[in-house]
C-alpha positions in Angstrom: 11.8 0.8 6.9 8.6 2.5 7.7 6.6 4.3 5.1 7.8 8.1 4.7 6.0 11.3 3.0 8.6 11.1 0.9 7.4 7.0 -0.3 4.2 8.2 -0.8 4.5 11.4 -2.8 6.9 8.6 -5.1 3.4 6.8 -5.9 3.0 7.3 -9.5 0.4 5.2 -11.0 -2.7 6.2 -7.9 -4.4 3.8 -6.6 -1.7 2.2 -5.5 -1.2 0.5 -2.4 2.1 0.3 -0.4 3.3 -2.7 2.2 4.8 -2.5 4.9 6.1 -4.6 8.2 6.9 -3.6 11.2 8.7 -5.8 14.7 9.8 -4.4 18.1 9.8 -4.1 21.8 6.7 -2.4 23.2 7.5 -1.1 26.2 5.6 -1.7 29.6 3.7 1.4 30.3 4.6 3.3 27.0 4.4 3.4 23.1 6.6 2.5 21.3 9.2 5.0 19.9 9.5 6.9 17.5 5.5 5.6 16.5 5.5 2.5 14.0 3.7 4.7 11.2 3.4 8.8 11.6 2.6 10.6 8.4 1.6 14.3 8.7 2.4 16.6 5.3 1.7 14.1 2.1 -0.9 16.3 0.4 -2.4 16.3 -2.6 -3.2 12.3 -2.0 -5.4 10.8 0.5 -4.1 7.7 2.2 -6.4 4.5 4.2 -4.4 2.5 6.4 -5.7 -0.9 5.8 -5.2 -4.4 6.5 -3.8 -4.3 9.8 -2.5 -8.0 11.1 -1.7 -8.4 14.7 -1.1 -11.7 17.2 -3.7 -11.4 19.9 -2.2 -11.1 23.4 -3.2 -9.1 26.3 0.2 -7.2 27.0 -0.3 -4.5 24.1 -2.7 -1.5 23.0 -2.9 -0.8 18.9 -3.3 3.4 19.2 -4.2 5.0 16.2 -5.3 8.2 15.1 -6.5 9.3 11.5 -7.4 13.3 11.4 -9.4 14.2 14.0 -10.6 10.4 15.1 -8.5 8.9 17.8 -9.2 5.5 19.4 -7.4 2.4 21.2 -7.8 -1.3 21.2 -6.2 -4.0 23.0 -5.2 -6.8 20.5 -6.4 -9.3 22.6 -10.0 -9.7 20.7 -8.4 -9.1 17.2 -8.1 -12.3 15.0 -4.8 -13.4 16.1 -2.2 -13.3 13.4 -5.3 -12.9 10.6 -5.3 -9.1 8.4 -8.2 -7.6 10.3 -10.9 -4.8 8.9 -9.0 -1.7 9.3 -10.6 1.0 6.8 -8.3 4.7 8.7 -8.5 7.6 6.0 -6.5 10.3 6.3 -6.5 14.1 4.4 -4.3 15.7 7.1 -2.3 12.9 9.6 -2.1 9.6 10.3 -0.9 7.4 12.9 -0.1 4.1 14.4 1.5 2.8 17.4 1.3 0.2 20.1 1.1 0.7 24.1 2.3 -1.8 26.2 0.3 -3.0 29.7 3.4 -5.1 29.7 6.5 -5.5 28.6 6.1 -7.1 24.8 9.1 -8.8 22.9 9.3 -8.4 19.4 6.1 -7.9 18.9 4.8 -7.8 15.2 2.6 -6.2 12.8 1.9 -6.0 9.1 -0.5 -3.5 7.2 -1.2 -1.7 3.5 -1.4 1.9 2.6 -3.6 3.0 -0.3 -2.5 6.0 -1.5 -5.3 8.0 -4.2 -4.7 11.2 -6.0 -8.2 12.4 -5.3 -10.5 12.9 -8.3 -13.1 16.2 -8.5 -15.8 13.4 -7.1 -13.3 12.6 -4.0 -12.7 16.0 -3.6 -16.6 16.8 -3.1 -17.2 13.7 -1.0 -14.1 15.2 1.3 -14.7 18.9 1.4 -11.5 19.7 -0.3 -11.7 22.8 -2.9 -11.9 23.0 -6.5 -10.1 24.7 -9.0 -12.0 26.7 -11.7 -11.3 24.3 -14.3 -12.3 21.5 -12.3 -15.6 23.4 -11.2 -16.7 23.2 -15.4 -15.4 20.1 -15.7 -18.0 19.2 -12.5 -20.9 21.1 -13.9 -20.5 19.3 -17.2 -20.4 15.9 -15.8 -23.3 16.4 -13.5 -20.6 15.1 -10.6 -21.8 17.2 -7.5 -25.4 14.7 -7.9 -23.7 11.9 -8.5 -21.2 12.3 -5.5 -25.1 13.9 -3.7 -26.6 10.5 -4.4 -23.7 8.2 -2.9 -23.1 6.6 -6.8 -19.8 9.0 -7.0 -16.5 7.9 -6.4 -16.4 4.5 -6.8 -14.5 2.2 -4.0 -11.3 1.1 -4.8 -12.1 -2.4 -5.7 -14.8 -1.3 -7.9 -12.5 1.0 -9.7 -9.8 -1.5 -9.8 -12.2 -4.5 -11.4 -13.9 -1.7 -13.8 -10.7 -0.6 -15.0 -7.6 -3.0 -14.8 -8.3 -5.9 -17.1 -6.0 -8.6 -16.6 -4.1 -10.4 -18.9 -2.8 -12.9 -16.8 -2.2 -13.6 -12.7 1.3 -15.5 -11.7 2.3 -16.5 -8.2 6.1 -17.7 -8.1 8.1 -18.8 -4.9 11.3 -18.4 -4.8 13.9 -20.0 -2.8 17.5 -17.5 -1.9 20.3 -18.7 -0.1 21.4 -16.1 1.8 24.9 -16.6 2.4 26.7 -13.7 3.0 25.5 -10.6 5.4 24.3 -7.3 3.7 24.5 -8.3 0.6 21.8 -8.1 -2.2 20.1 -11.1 -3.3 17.3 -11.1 -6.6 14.7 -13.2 -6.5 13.3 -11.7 -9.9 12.8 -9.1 -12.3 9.2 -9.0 -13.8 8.8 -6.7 -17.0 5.6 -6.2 -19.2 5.2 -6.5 -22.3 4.3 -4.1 -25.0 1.3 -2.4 -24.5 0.6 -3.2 -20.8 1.5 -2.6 -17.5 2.2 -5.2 -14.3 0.8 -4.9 -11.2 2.2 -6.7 -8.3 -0.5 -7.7 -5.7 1.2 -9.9 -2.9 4.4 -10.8 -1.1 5.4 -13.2 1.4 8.2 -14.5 2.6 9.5 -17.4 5.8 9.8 -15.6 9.0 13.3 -16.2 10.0 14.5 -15.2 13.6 14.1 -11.4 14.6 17.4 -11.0 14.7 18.6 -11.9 11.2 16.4 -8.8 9.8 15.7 -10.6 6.4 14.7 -7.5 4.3 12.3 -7.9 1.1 13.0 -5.2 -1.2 10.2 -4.1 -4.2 12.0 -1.8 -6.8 9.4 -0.3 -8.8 10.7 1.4 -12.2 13.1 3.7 -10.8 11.9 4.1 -7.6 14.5 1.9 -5.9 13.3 0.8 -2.7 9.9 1.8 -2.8 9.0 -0.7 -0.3 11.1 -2.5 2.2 9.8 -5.3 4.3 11.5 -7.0 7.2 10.4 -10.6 7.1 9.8 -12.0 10.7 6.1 -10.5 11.0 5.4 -12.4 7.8 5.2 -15.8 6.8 3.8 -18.1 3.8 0.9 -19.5 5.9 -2.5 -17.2 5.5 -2.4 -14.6 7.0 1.0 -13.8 6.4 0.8 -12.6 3.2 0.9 -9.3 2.8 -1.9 -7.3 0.2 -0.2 -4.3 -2.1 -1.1 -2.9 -5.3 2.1 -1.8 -7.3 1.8 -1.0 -10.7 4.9 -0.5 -12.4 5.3 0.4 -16.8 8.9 -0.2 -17.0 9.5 -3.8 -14.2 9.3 -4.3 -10.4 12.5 -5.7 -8.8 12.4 -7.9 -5.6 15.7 -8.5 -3.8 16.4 -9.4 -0.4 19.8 -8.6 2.1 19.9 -9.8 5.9 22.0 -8.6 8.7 23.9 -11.8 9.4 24.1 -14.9 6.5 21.0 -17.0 7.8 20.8 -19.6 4.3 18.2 -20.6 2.3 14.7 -18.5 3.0 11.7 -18.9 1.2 9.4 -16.2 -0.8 6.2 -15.9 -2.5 4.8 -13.0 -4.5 1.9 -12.6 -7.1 1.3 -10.6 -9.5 -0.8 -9.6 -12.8 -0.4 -8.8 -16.2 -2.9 -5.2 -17.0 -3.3 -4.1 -20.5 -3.2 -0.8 -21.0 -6.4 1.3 -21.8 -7.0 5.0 -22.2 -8.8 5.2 -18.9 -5.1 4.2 -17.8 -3.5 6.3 -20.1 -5.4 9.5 -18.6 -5.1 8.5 -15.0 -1.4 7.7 -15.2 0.0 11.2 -17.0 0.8 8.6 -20.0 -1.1 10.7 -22.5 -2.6 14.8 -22.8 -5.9 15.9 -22.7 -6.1 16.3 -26.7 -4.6 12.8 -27.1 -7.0 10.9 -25.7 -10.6 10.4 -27.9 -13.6 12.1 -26.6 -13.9 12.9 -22.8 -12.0 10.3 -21.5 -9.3 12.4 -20.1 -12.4 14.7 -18.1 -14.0 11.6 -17.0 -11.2 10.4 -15.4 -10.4 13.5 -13.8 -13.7 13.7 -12.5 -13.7 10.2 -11.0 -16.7 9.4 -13.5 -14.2 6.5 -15.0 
């Protein structure tokens, strides 16, 4: 299922970044319809389309648009079935398709979202107005220099190695026999423990034919089917693996259904083990203003954390 407005205003715990998969018949002359990702009305986040993975062949254009930038790219020169550098931001709309020169058979992609509740220093970088509160809170912090200087906010990854310090990292593989059609399947239920928070970071999965539609579903808390990911663009070899970043306090759920009975399929997901700090406390709702020490809570706010 492609990624909705309504999936990403369901992203709880920002940064987060959302997986998804995509397989289809580009048409000869034409996009493919409706558009394989078309997101218009999700404000207040910000969203990057990322980690775009493609087979190279001469048959199909990758159209995209992200606000007011539009461009085009045959696939041909891309690293063939390798996650590429896609880096598309988006305040306003975003968009991804393919154009066929020729007719393409299921033809397949996989990519990642990241989806950010902007901070007072992303709002500066991006133009995007403050409240009075947040102006003081600005002022106080000396953000406007620090976003002036290029210090302020920090990349993702930065922010995600400053601030999530891990406990522990698990891959586990996971072998389902798929035996009856539409039915659910669990491949696992991964809860934290006391006082933390897990985070999972990457799935993959066999291939299967096209037409079995092997789904792999991620439950996150109670956000049940917060992603869903047909199978046939991935696989376990590199480059198949697809990259996500979904915390979760309460447990992430994987299960996995297919439209016909196709037997035993393989899968493969990691994830990692976060303790909980205030830094998380204050950018996750989990705790007020006056229960955190100090400034933590304006820090964070201000994308100084």
């Amino acid at each position: 299922m492609p990624i909705t407005e309504a999936i990403v205003r369901q992203v709880k715990y920002p940064p987060e970044k959302i997986p998804d998969s995509w397989f289809g018949n580009v048409p000869l002359s034409a996009e493919f319809a409706p558009a394989v990702l078309e997101l218009k009305n999700f404000a207040p986040y910000i969203i990057t389309l990322s980690s775009i993975q493609v087979p190279n062949t001469f048959n199909v254009i990758l159209r995209a648009s992200y606000d007011g930038e539009r461009f085009e790219e045959n696939v041909t020169g891309m690293l063939n079935l390798e996650v590429g550098a896609w880096s598309l931001l988006a305040k306003d709309s975003l968009r991804l398709n393919f154009f066929g020169v020729a007719a393409a058979a299921n033809f397949t992609t996989h990519y990642g979202l990241w989806v950010i509740k902007p901070t007072i220093a992303h709002k500066l970088l991006y133009g995007i107005p403050l409240a009075n509160d947040e102006k003081a809170i600005a002022e106080k912090h000396n953000i406007v220099d620090s976003v002036e200087k290029g210090v302020l906010p920090l990349p993702i990854s930065q922010q995600i190695e400053r601030e999530y310090k891990v406990l522990g990292e698990e891959t586990h593989s996971r072998l389902i026999n798929i035996n009856a059609p539409n039915t659910i399947f669990t491949l696992e239920t991964l809860q934290p423990k006391a006082g933390e928070i897990i985070v999972l970071t990457r799935v993959a999965a066999q291939p299967a034919a096209a037409a079995n539609i092997v789904r792999l579903i991620i439950d996150r808390d109670t956000d049940t089917g917060y992603a869903d990911l047909r199978t046939f663009p991935l696989s376990l070899l590199p480059g198949g693996e697809v990259q996500c970043f979904i915390p979760a306090k309460t447990q992430i759920k994987l299960t996995t259904t297919a439209a016909v009975a196709p037997g035993n399929h393989w899968f493969r997901y990691t994830f990692q083990r976060i303790k909980i700090t205030n830094t998380l406390r204050a950018r996750f709702g989990l705790a007020t203003r006056e229960e955190l020490p100090g400034d933590v809570w304006e820090k964070v706010m201000g994308g100084v954390l």
